[in-house]
N, C-alpha and C positions, 0 to 999 in steps of 0.2 A: 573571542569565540572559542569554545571551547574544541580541543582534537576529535577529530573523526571515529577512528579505525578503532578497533577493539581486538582482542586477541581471542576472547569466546564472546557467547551471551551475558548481556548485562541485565539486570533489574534492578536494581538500585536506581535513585533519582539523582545519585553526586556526579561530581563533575570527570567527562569520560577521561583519561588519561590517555598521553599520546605514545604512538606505538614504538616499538623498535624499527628497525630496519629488515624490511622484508614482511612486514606486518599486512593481512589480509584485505582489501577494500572491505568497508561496510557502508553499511545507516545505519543511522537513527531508526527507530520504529516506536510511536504511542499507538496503542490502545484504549480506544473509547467506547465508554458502555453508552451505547444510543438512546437504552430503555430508559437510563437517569437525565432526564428531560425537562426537570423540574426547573432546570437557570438557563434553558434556551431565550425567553424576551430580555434576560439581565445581560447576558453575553450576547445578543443581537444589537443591543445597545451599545453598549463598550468595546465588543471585542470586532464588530464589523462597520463596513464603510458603505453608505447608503447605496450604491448599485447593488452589494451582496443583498442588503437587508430586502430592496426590490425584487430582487430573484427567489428569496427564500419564501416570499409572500407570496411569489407566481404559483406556488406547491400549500398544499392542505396537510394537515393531518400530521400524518408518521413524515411525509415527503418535504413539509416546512421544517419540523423540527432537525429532521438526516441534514439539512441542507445547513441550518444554522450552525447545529452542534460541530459537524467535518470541519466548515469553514473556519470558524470560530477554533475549534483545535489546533489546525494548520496555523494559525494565525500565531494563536499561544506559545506553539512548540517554535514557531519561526523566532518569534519575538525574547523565547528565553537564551536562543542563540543568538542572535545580535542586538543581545539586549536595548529592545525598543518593546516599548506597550505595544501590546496585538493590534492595535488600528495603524500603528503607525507603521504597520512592515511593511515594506514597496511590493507589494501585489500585483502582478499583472497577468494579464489570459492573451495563449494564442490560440483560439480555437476551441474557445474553452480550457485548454489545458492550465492551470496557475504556474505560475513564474516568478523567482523572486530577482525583484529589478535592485540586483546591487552589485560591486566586486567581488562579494564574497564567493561568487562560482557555486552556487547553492542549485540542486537538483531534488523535486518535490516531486510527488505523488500521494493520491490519495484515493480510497476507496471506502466502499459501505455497503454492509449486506446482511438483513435481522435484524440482529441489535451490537453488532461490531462493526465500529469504523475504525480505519487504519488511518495513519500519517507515516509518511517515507521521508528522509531527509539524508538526501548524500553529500559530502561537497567534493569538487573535483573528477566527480564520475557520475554518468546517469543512471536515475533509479527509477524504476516500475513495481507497483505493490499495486496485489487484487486479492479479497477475502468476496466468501461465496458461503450463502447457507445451503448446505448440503442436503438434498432431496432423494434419496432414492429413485423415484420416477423420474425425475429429470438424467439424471446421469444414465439410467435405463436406456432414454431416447435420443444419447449423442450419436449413434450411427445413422438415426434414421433422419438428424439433423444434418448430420454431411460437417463436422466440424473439425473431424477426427480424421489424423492421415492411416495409411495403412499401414505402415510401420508401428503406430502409437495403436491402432488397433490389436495387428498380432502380440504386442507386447502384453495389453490391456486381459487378452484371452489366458495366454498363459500367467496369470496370477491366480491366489488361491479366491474362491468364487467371492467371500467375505470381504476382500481385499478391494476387488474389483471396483466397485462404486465410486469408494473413496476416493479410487484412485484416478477417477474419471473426472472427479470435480476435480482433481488436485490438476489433471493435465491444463483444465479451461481456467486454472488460475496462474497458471504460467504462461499461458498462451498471452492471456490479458496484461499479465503485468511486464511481457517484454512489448509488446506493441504500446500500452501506453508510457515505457520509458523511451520508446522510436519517438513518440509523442501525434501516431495516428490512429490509437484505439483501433474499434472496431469495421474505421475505413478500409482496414486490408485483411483479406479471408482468414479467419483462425486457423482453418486448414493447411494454408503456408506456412505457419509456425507448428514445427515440429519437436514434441516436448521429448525429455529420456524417459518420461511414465517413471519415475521414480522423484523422492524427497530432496535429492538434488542431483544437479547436474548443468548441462550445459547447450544451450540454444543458440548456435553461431555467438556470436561475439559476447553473448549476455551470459554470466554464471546463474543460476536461481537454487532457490531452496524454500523450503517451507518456514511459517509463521506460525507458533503456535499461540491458538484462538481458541476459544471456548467451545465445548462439543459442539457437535451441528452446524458447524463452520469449519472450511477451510480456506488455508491464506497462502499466498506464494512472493515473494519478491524476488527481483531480478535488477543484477548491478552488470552495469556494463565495464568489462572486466577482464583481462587475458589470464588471469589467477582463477583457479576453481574454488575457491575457498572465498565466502563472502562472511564478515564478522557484524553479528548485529547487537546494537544496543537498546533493548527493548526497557520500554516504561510502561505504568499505565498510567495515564491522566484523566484527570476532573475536570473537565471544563468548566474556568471560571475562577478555579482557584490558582492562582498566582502563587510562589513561593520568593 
């Protein structure tokens, strides 16, 4: 399997090299364009295992294919790591969350929102990713949601007005992605997770920082980490093609 850690951002698809000594925690990060949906029943086939393919059936529309494509990504990127075909990675849910059932010490996440879905992959340390299509009106109405603490509010105020919005989606993608690397979503208040309203920083024990995603979207991931510094190796992937 290939090393983890990275020393900056990667985009290249070659194989990561492993770090120095003192070298930052990261993941993995692919990006997937949802809207290319064209080999969702090819890779429902091949790349998943008949309880997903059930579930992705449960969902119509845009909500079968989000379901197939995620899965079916995670699968792929699982599978280029421990090099096993996508069906065959040991797959498991606790609560819904996916879980890779092996030694490798593998910490997954996964999100979708538009037409960008994420995959997270750490090893040795847990990882949380959430990408969000960014609404004007919806970030408008996070106070009158109650989501937002009052610290992350006065922050929110003093930015420049243009600024503001953004940065209100960026808090609820930070919120989400350290509660699903705890691995209890949105069982516990958003409101307890208190972000630094900025690009990164630090949420008790989790370091986070931004993903960057296509306008109209924003992403956040968060490594559980005693280092500020998270290094990530982003890709973007096809689902379906295999390299």
């Amino acid at each position: 399997m290939a090393a983890l850690c990275a020393t900056s951002v990667h985009r290249d698809p070659g194989t990561v090299s492993a770090p120095g000594a003192g070298a930052a925690p990261g993941a993995w990060v692919w990006r997937i364009d949802l809207a290319d949906d064209s080999r969702q029943d090819a890779v429902a086939a091949t790349h998943l295992v008949e309880p997903e393919r059930r579930r992705a059936s449960a969902g119509t529309g845009t909500v079968r294919s989000r379901r197939i494509l995620l899965r079916a990504a995670l699968r792929q990127a699982l599978g280029g790591l421990l090099d096993l075909p996508p069906a065959a990675v040991p797959l498991i849910e606790d609560a819904g969350r996916p879980m890779v059932d092996t030694s490798a010490a593998l910490s997954v996440s996964c999100s979708a929102s538009g037409r960008v879905g994420l995959v997270a992959i750490s090893a040795g340390c847990e990882v949380g990713i959430d990408v969000q299509q960014h609404r004007d009106e919806d970030a408008r109405s996070a106070a009158e949601e109650g989501w937002l603490a009052p610290a992350e509010e006065l922050a929110l105020r003093r930015l420049p007005t243009e600024a503001r919005l953004l940065a209100t989606t960026r808090c609820w993608t930070q919120k989400e992605a350290v509660l699903k690397g705890v691995g209890i979503g949105l069982h516990r208040r958003p409101v307890t997770v208190v972000t630094p309203v900025a690009e990164t920083g630090r949420i008790g024990d989790w370091a986070v920082r931004t993903v960057p995603v296509p306008a109209g979207h924003v992403a956040s991931i968060a490594v559980r980490t005693p280092l500020d510094e998270i290094a990530l190796v982003i890709r973007d992937l096809t689902v379906g093609e295999i390299r």
